[in-house]
N, C-alpha and C positions, 0 to 999 in steps of 0.2 A: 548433556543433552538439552535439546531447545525448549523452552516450554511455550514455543510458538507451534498454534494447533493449522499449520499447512495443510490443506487436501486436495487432490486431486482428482478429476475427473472429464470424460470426454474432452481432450485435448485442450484442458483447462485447468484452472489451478485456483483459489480463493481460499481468505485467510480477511483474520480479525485483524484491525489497526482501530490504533485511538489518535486521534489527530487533536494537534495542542496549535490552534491558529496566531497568528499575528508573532510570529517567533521572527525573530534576525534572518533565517537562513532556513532553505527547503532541505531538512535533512530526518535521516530516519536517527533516531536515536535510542536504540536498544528495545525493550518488552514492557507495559503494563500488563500483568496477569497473564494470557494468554495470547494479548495481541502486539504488533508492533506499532511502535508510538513513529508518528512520524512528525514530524513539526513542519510547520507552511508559514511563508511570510504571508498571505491571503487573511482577511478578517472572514466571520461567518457569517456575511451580510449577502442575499441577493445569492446565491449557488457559489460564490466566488471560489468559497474556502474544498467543495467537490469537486470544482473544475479544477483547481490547482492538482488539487489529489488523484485525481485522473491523469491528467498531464506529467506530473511526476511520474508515475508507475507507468505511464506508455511509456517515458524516455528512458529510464533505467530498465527496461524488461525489452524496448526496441521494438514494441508492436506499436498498432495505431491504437489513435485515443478511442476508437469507437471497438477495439478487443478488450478495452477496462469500462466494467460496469459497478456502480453502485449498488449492490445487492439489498442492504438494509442498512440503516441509518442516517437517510440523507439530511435529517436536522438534528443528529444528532453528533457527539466527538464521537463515539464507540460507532466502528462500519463495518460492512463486511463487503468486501473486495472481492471481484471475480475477474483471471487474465486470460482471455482464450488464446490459443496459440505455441505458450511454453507448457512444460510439467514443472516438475517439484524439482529435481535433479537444475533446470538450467534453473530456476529460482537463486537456488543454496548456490550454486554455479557466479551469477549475476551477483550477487551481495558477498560473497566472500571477497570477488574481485574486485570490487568497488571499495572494499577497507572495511564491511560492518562485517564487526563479532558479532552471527547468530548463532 
């Protein structure tokens, strides 16, 4: 079982991630604690290292960027992500098939 805390609601879905910037490669790379760790070639300077994290989750989830919101955390690595449009099911759907073990 995932110890990724997913929930959903109102045609919407949001979940913890800790973002690790300035990494080789825009890739999700498994769980800290309860959230997923995602890595961003983006530095935390000026929104850069949010916008990437926005842009990534539109393109792997196939909504627009303005369905992904930054809930909380916007200066900080710990965030809390919100996706309108999918539930939980095409979530676990969308990352199985892309290769991540969640």
């Amino acid at each position: 079982m995932s110890p990724w805390n997913l929930k959903e609601s109102e045609n919407a879905v949001q979940f913890k991630i800790k973002v690790q910037p300035r990494a080789k490669k825009n890739e999700i790379s498994g769980f800290q604690g309860d959230a997923l760790k995602l890595r961003l070639t983006a530095p935390p300077v000026d929104g850069e290292a949010n916008a990437a994290c926005i842009k990534y989750f539109a393109r792997l989830f196939g909504v627009s960027k303005s369905a992904v919101t930054l809930i909380a955390g916007l200066t900080s690595q710990h965030k809390l992500i919100r996706v309108e449009g999918i539930d939980k099911e095409t979530v676990w759907r969308v990352l199985e098939n892309a290769g991540y073990d969640i």
